[in-house]
C-alpha positions as CSV (number, residue, x, y, z in Angstrom):
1,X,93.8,190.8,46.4
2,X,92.3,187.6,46.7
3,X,91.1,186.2,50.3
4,X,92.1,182.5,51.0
5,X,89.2,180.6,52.3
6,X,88.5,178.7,55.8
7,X,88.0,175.4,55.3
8,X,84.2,174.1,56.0
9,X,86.0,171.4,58.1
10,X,88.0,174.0,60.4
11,X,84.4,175.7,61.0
12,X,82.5,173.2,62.2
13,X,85.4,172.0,64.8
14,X,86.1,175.6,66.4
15,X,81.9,176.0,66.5
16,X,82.2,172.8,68.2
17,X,85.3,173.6,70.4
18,X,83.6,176.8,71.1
19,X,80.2,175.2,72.7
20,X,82.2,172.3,74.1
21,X,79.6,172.1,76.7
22,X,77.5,169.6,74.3
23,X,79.9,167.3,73.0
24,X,81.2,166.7,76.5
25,X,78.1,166.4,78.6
26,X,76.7,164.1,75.3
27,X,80.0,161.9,75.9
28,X,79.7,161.2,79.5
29,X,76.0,160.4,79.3
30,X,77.0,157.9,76.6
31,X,79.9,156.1,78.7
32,X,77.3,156.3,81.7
33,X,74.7,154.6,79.6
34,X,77.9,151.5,78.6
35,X,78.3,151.0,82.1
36,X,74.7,150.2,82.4
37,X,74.7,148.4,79.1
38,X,78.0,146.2,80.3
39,X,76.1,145.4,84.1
40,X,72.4,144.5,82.0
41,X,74.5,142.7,79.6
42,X,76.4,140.4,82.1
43,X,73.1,140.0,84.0
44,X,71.3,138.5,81.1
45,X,73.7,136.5,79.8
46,X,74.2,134.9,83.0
47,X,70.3,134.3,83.5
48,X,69.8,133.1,79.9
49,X,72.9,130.2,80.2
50,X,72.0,129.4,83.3
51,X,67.9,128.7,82.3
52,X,68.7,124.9,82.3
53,X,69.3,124.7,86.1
54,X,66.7,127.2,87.4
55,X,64.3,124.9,85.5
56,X,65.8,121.7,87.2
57,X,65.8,122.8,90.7
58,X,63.8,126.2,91.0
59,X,64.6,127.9,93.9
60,X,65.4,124.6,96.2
61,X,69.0,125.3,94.2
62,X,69.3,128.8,96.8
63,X,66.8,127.5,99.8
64,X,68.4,127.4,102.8
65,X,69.5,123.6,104.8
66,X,72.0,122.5,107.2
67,X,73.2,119.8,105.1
68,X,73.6,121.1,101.3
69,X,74.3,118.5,98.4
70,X,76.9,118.8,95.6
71,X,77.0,115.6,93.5
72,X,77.4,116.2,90.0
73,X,77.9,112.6,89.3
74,X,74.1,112.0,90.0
75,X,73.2,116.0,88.5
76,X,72.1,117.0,92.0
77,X,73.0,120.4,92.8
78,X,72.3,123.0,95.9
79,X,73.8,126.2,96.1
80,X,73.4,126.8,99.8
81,X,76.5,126.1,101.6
82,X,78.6,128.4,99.4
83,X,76.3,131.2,99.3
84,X,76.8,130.5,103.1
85,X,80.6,130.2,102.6
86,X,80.2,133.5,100.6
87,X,78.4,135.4,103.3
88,X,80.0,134.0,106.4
89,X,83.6,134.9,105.1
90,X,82.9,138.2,104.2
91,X,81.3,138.8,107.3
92,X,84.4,137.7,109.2
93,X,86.9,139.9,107.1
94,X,84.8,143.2,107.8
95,X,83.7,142.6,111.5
96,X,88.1,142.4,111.1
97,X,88.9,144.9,109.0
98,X,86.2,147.8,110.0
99,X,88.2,148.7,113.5
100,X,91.5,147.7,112.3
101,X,91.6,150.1,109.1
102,X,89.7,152.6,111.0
103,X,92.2,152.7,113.6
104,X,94.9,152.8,111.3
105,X,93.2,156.1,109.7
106,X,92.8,157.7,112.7
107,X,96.8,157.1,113.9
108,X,97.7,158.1,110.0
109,X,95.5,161.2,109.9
110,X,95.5,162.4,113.5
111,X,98.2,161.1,116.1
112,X,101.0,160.5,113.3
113,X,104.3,162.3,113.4
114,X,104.1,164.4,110.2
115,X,107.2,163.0,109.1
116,X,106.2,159.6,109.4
117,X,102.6,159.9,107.7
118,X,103.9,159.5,103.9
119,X,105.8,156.6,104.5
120,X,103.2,154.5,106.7
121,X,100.6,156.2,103.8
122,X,102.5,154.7,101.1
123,X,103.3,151.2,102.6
124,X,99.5,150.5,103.4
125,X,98.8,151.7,100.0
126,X,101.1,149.1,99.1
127,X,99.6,146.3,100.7
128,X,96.6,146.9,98.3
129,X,98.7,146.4,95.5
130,X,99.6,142.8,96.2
131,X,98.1,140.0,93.7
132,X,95.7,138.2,95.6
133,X,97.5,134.4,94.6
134,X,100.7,136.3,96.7
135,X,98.6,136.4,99.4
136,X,97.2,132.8,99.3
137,X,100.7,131.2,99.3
138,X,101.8,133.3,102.2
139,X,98.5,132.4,103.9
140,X,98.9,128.5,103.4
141,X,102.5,128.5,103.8
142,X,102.8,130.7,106.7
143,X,99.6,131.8,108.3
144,X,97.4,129.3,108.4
145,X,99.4,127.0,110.5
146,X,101.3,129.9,112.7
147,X,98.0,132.0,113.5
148,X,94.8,131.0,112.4
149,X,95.5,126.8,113.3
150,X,96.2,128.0,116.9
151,X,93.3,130.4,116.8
152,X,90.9,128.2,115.6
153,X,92.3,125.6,118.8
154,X,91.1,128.5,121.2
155,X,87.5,129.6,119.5
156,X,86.6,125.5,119.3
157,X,85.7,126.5,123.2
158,X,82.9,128.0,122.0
159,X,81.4,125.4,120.4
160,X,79.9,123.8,123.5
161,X,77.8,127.5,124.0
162,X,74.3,126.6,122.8
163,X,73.2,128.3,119.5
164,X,76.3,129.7,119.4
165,X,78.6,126.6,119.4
166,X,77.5,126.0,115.9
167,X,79.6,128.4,114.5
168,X,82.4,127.3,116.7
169,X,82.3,123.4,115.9
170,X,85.5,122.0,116.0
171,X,88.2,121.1,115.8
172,X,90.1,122.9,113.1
173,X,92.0,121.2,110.1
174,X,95.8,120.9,111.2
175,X,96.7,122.7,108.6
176,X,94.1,125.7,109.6
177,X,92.1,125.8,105.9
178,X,88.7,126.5,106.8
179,X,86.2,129.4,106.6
180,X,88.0,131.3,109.5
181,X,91.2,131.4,107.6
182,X,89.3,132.7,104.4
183,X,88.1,135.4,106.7
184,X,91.1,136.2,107.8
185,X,93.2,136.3,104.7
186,X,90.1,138.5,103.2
187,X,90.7,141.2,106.4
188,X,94.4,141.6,105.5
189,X,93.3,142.4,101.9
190,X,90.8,144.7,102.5
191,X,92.6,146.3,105.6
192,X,94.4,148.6,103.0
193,X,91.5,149.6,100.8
194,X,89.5,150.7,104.3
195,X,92.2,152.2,106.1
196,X,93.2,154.4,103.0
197,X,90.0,155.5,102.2
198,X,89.1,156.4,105.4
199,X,92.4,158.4,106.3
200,X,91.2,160.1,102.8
201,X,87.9,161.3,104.4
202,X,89.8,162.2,108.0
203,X,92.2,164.3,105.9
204,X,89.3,166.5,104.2
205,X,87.6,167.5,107.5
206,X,88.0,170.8,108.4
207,X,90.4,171.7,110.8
208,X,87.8,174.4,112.5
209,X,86.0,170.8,113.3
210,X,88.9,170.1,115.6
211,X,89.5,173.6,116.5
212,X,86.2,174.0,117.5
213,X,86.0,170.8,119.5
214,X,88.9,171.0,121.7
215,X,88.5,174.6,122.1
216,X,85.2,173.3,124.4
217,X,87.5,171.3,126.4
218,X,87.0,168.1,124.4
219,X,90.0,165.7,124.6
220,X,91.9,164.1,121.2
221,X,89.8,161.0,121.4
222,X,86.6,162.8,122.4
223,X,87.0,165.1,119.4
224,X,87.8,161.9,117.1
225,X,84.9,159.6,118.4
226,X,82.3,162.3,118.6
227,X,83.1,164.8,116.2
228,X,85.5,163.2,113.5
229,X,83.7,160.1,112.9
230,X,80.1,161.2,112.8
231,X,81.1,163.9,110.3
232,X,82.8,161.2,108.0
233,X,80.0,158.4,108.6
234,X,79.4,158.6,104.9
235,X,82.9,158.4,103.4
236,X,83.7,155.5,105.6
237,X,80.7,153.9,104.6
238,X,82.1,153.9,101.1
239,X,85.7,152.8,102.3
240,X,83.3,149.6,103.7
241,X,81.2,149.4,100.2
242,X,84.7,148.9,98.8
243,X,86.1,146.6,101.1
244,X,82.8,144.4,101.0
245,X,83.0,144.4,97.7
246,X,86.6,142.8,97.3
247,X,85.8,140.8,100.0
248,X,82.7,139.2,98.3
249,X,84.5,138.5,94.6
250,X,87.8,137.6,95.6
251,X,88.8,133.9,94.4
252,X,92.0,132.7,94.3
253,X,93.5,134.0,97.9
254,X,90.0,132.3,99.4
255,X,90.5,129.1,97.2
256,X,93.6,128.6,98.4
257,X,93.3,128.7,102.2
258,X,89.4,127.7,102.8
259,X,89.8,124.0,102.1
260,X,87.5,123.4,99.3
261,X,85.1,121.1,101.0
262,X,81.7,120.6,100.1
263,X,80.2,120.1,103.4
264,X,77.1,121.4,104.7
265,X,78.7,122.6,108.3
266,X,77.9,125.8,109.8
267,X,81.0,126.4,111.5
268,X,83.2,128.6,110.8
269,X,86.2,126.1,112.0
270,X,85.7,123.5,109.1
271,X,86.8,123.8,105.6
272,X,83.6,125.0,103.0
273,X,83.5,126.7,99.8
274,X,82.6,130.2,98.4
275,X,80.1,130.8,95.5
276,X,83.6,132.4,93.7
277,X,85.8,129.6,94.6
278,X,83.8,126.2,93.4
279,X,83.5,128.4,90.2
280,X,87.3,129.0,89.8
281,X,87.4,125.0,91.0
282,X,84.8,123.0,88.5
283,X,83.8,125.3,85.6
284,X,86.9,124.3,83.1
285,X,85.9,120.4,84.8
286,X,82.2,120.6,84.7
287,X,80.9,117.2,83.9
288,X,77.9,118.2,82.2
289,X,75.8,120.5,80.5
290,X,73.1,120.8,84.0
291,X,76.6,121.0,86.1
292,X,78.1,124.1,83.9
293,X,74.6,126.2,84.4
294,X,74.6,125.5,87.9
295,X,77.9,126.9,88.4
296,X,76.5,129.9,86.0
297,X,73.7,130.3,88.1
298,X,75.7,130.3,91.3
299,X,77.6,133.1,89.2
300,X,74.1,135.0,88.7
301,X,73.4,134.6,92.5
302,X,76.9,136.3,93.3
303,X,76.3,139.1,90.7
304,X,72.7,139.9,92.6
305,X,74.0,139.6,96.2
306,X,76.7,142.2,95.3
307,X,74.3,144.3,93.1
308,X,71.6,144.4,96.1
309,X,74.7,144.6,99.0
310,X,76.0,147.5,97.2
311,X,73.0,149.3,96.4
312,X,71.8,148.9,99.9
313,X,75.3,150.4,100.6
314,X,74.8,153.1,98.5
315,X,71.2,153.9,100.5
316,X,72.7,154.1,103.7
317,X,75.7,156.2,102.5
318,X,73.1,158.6,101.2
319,X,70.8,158.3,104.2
320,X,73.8,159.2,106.2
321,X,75.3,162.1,104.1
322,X,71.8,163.8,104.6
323,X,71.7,163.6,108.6
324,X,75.3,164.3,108.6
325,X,75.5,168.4,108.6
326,X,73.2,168.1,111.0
327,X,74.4,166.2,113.4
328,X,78.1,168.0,112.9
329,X,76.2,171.1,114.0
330,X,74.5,169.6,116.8
């Protein structure tokens, strides 16, 4: 009787399929390495095309002055004012969106009627999922001139506080573009991202947390503020890594509400720019070879201040991870 033979083929797969352990752990450290290929790749392909305008200007292109310039008719270029606009903005949306998603977490994960929680869950979800442009036309159609114009009326009070005022100088635009309405719009679209992510982390506590807490004599908000939170410090740190980084990229819902003005003003009440919208505005309409790498080089300064933000993120998520089983024991 004659014995069929296995196929050299079918041998090597089921060794392979039988010590799977290599393959796989050979495949993720490969796609790990891309990602770090991609992020050095972008990097120096941004700081190569832009080596025209760092030789021009040096690093007066990033130094910080009240009154930035912008005339590409005359090649003279400053980046200030919308690395400003950049930081100022995003600022605004988080100091927003921080208590405002955190409280929605809280209701969603602790004080909601279980038969309410999926439906509220999904439609915050949902707002995540809107295109940003959708969010710029409602913005300039309908908020801007309903909330933030109005606003913006009340804060230019401010303006006449000293050192403060600056960022209060008034008044608004009538048709509310500015840096406070960029701020705004950026809250309502990173409201979803925080508030998710954070209801996420208040769902994986342990109930014994609570258990334990009120069984002291703790109160609901007493268990949430002192118990809850501190043990979730790092997961909501990442739901603000995420939000901060939206907040700092996004372009066309910021281009079309902040007022695309080139002005070097401080306060948040007068339209500016962001390093993401004068891109989005002049690249395709650069006038020149020194104008394109200076709007390249303002994308290689936006690439470093999220690479450092988020990696500074990342340190205090994993400063905070390490204190956090002690403190939940304390």
């Amino acid at each position: 009787m004659q014995s069929s033979k296995i196929p050299t083929w079918k041998i090597q797969f089921q060794r392979i399929y039988r010590h799977g352990d290599g393959p796989w752990n050979t495949l993720m450290v490969s796609l790990a390495l891309l990602v770090l290929a991609i992020l050095l790749a972008v990097g120096v392909m941004l700081y190569q095309q832009s080596s025209g305008a760092r030789a021009t200007f040096g690093w007066n292109f990033i130094k910080p002055a009240l009154q930035g310039s912008w005339d590409p008719v005359n090649s003279n270029f400053d980046a200030w004012s919308f690395i400003y606009g950049t930081l100022i903005t995003s600022a605004v949306a988080i100091l927003i969106a921080l208590p405002t998603g955190m409280g929605i977490a809280i209701f969603l994960s602790e004080l909601c009627p279980t038969w309410l929680r999926a439906p509220l869950g999904v439609m915050v979800e949902l707002l995540a999922a809107i295109p940003s442009v959708v969010y710029g036309l409602w913005g300039l159609f309908t908020f801007l001139p309903l909330v933030v114009a109005p606003v913006g009326n009340v804060l230019a009070a401010l303006g006449k506080i000293p050192l403060l005022g600056m960022f209060f100088q008034g008044p608004i635009p009538v048709s509310g573009a500015s840096r406070l309405a960029a701020g705004f719009i950026l809250a309502i679209m990173i409201v979803p991202t925080i508030a998710s992510v954070t209801r996420d982390v208040f769902l994986v506590i342990p109930q014994s947390q609570r258990e334990a807490s009120l069984a002291l004599g703790a109160t609901r908000w007493e268990t949430i503020w002192r118990v809850l939170i501190p043990y979730g410090l790092s997961g909501i740190l990442g739901a603000v890594i995420l939000g901060l980084g939206r907040a700092l990229g996004e372009t066309m819902a910021v281009t079309m509400v902040i007022g695309n003005s080139i002005e070097g003003s401080l306060s948040l009440l007068r339209p500016g720019y962001t390093l993401s919208s004068v891109i989005a505005n002049e690249f395709a309409e650069a006038v020149g070879q020194l104008h394109s790498e200076a709007l390249i080089e303002m994308g290689l300064i936006l690439f470093v201040i999220t690479l450092l933000l988020n990696m500074l993120a990342r340190l205090l998520v994993w400063r905070v991870a390490r204190k956090t089983p002690q403190e939940a024991r304390s």
